[in-house]
KEMARFI-324756 format. One line per 8 residues: number of its first residue (from 0); for each residue x, y, z of N, C-alpha, C, O. Coordinates in Angstrom, 2 decimals. Layout:
<nodes>
NUM	X,Y,Z,X,Y,Z,X,Y,Z,X,Y,Z ~ ...;
</nodes>
This chain:
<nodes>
0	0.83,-1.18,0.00,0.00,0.00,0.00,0.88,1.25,0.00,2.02,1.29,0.47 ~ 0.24,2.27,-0.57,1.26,3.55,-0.40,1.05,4.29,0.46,1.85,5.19,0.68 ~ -0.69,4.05,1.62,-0.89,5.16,2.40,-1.85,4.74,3.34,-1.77,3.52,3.18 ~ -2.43,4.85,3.95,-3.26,4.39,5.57,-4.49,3.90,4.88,-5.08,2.85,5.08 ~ -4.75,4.83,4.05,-6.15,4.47,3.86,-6.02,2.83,2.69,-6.85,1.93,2.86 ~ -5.19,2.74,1.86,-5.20,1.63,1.13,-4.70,0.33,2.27,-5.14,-0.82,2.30 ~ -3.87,0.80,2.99,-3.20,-0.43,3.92,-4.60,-1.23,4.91,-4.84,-2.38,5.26 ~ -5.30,0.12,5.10,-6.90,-0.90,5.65,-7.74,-1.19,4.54,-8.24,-2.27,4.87;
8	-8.09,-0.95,3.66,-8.27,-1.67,2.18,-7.74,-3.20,1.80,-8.44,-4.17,1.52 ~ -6.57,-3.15,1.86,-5.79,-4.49,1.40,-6.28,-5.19,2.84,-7.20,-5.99,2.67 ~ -5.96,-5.08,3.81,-6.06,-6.26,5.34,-7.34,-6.55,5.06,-7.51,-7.75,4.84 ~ -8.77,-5.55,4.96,-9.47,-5.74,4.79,-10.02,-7.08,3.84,-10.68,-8.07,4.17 ~ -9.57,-6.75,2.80,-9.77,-8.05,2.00,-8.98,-9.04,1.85,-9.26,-9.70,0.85 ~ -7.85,-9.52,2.62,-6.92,-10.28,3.16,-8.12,-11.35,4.65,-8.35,-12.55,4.81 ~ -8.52,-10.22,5.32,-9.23,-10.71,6.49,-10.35,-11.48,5.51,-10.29,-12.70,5.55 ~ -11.21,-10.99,4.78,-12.66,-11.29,3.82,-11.95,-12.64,3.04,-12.44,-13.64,3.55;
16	-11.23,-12.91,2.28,-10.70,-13.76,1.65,-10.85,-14.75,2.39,-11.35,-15.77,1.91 ~ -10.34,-14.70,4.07,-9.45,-15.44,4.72,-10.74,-15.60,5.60,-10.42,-15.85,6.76 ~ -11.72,-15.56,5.46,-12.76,-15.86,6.49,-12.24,-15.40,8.00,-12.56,-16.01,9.02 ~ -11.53,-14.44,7.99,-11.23,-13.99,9.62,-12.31,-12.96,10.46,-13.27,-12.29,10.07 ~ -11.82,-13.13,11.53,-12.81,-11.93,12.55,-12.41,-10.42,12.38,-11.30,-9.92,12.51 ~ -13.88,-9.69,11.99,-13.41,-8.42,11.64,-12.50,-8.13,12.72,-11.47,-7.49,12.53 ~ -12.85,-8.58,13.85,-12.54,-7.74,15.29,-10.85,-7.42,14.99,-10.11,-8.39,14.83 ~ -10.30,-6.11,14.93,-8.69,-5.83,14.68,-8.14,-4.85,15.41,-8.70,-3.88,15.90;
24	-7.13,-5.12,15.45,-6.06,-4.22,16.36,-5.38,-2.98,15.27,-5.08,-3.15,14.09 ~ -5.29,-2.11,15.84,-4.03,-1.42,14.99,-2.66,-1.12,15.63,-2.57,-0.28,16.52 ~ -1.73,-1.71,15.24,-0.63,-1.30,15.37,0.25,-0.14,14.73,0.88,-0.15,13.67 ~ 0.11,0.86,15.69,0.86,1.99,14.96,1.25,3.05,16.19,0.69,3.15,17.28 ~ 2.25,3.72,15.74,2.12,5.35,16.79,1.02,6.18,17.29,0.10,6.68,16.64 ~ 1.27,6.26,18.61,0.20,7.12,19.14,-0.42,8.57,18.31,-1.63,8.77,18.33 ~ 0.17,9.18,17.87,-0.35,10.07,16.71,-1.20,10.19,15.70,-1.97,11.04,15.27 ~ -0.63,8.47,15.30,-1.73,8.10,13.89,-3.02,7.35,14.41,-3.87,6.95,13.62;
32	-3.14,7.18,15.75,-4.20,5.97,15.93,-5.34,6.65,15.57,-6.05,5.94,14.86 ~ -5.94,8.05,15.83,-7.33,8.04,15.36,-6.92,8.03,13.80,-7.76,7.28,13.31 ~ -6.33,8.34,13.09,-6.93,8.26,11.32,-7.22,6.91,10.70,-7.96,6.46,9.82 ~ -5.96,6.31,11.84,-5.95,4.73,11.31,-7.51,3.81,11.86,-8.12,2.91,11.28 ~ -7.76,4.41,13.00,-8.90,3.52,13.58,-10.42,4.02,13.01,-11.50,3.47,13.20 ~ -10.12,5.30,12.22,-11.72,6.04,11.53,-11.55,5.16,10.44,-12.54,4.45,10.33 ~ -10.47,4.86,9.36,-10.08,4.02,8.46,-10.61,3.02,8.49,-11.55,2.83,7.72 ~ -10.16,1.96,9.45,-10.39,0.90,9.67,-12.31,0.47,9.99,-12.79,-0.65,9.78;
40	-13.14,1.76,10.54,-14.31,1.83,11.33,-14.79,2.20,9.83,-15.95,1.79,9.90 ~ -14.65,2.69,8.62,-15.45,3.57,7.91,-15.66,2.35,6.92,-16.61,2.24,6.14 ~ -14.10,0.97,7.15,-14.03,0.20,5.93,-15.04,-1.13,6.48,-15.19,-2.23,5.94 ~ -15.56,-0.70,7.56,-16.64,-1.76,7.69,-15.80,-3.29,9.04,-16.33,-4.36,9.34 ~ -14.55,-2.78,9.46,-13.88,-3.31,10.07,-14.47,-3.05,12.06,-14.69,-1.93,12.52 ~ -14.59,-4.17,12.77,-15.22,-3.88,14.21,-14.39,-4.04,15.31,-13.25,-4.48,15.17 ~ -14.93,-3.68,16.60,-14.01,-3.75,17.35,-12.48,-3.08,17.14,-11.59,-3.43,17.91 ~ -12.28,-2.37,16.38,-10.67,-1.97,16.34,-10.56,-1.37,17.91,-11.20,-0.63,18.65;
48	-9.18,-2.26,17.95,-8.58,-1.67,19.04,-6.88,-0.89,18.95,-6.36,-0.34,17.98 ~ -6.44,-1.04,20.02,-4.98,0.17,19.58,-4.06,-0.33,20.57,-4.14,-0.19,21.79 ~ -3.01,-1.05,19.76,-1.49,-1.14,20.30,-0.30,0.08,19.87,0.41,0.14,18.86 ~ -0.38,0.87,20.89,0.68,1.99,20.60,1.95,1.93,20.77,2.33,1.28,21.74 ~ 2.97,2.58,19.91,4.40,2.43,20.08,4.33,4.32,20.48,3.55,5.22,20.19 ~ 5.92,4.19,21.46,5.87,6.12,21.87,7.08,6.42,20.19,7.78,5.64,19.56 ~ 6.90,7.33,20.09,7.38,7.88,19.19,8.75,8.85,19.78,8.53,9.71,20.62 ~ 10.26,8.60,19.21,10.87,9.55,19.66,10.91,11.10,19.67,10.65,11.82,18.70;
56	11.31,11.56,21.08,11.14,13.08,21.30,11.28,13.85,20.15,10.39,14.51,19.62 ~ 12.39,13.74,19.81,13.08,14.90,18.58,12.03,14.60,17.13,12.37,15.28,16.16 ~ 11.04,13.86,16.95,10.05,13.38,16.33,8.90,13.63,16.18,8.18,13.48,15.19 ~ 8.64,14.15,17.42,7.33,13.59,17.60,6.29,15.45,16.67,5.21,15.59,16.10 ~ 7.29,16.29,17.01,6.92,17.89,16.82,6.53,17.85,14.87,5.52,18.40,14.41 ~ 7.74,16.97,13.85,7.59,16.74,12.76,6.12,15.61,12.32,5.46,15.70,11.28 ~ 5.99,15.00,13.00,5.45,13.81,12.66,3.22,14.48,13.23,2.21,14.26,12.56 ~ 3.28,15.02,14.21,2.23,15.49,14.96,1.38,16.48,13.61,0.21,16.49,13.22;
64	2.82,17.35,13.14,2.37,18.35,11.94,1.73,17.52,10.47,0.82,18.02,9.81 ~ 2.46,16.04,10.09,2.42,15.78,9.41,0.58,15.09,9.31,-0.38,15.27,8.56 ~ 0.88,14.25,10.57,-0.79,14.20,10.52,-1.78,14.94,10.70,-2.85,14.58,10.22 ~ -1.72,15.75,11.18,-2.57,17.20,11.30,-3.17,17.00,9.60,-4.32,16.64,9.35 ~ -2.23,17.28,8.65,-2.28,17.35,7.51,-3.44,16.01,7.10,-4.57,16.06,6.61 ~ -2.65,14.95,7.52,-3.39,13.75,6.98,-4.75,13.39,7.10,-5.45,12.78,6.29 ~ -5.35,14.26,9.29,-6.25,14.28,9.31,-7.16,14.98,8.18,-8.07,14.43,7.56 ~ -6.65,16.54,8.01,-7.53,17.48,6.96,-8.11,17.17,5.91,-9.20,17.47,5.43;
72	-6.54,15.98,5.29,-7.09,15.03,4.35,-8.45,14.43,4.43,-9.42,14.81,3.77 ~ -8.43,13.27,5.46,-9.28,12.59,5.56,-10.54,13.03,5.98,-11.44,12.19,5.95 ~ -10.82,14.22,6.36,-11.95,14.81,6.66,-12.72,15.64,5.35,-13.91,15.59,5.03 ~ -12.00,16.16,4.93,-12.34,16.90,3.43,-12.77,15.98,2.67,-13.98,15.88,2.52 ~ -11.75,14.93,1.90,-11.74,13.73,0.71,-12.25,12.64,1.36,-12.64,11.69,0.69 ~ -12.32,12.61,2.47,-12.71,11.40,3.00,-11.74,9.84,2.59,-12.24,8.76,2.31 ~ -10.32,10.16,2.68,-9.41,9.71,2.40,-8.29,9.71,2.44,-7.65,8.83,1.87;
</nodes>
């Protein structure tokens, strides 16, 4: 996948293929968990829950801005 929203796309139909339980975790940085878990909730996926990693200090100021962005994305395009 090239971006959040395709990476719950592909599992998605990885899980559907595979006769698995929607019920899913996301693994990712505390930053990204709401875009990733609206993603995951919008693609028809239940129960998502959230395993967080901390993100380093000198990081976290670049990375916070970047999703800001990603949210705007996903709220506007819905994507």
């Amino acid at each position: 996948s090239t971006n959040t929203y395709e990476n719950i796309l592909y599992s998605k139909e990885i899980i559907e293929e595979n006769n698995l339980n929607t019920e899913v975790v996301i693994a990712t940085q505390e930053f990204h968990q709401y875009r990733a878990q609206t993603f995951a909730k919008r693609a028809g996926l239940e129960g998502v829950g959230a395993c967080t990693c901390r993100t380093p200090a000198h990081l976290i100021g670049c990375y916070w801005v970047r999703e800001f962005a990603g949210v705007c994305k996903m709220l506007l395009l819905g994507r």
